[in-house]
C-alpha positions, -999 to 999 in steps of 0.1 A, spaced: -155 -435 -309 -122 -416 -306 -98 -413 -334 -74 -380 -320 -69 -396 -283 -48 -376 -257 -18 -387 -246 -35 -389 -209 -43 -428 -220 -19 -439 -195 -8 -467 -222 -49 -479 -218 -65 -495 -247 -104 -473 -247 -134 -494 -240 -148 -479 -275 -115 -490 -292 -121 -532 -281 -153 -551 -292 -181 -541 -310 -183 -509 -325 -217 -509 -332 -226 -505 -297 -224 -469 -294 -247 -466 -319 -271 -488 -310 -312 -485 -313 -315 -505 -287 -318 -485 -251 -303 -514 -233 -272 -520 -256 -268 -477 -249 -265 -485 -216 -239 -510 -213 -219 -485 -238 -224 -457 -210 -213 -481 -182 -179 -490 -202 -177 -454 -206 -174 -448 -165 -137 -462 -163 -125 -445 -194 -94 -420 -189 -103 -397 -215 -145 -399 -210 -147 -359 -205 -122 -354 -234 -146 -376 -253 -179 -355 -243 -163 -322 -249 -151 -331 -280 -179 -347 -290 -203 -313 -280 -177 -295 -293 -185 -314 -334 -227 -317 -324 -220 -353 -328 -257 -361 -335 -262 -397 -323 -247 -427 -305 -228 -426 -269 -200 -402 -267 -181 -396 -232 -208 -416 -214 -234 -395 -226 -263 -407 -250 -266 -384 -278 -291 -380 -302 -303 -357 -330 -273 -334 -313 -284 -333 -280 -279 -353 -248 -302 -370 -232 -306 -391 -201 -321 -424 -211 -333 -435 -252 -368 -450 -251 -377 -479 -267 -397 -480 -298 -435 -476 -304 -460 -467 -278 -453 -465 -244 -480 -485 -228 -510 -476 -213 -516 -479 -172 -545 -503 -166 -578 -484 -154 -586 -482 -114 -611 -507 -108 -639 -503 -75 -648 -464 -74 
């Protein structure tokens, strides 16, 4: 979330300044994406992602970017195993 906010705001309260805090730092990969999509509007999203490289933030969603363990990533997996494809059948 952003504390130092430019003055670009336009008067706009930030999506990570209403609701629930805790979901840009979410485990779970589908809260991560609804913080991303509330991100899209935001007047100050690159501010928040250069800023946010700029301190190696090293988890949660900053500028509409998933971080974690400092570094951005596309899309958080879900925990555990991924699962295994079923086997071909008839050869």
């Amino acid at each position: 979330m952003v504390d130092a906010v430019p003055a670009a705001t336009g008067g706009r309260s930030l999506p990570c300044h209403r609701g629930d805090p805790d979901l840009w730092f979410a485990d779970s990969p589908a809260a991560l994406e609804r913080a991303k999509a509330l991100c899209a509007d935001c007047p100050v999203r690159s501010w928040c992602l250069d800023a946010a490289l700029e301190r190696a933030e090293p988890w949660g969603v900053w500028g509409g970017e998933i971080f974690d363990q400092g570094a951005v990533i596309a899309r958080k997996r879900g925990r555990g195993r991924p699962r295994k494809n079923p086997a071909a059948d008839g050869v």
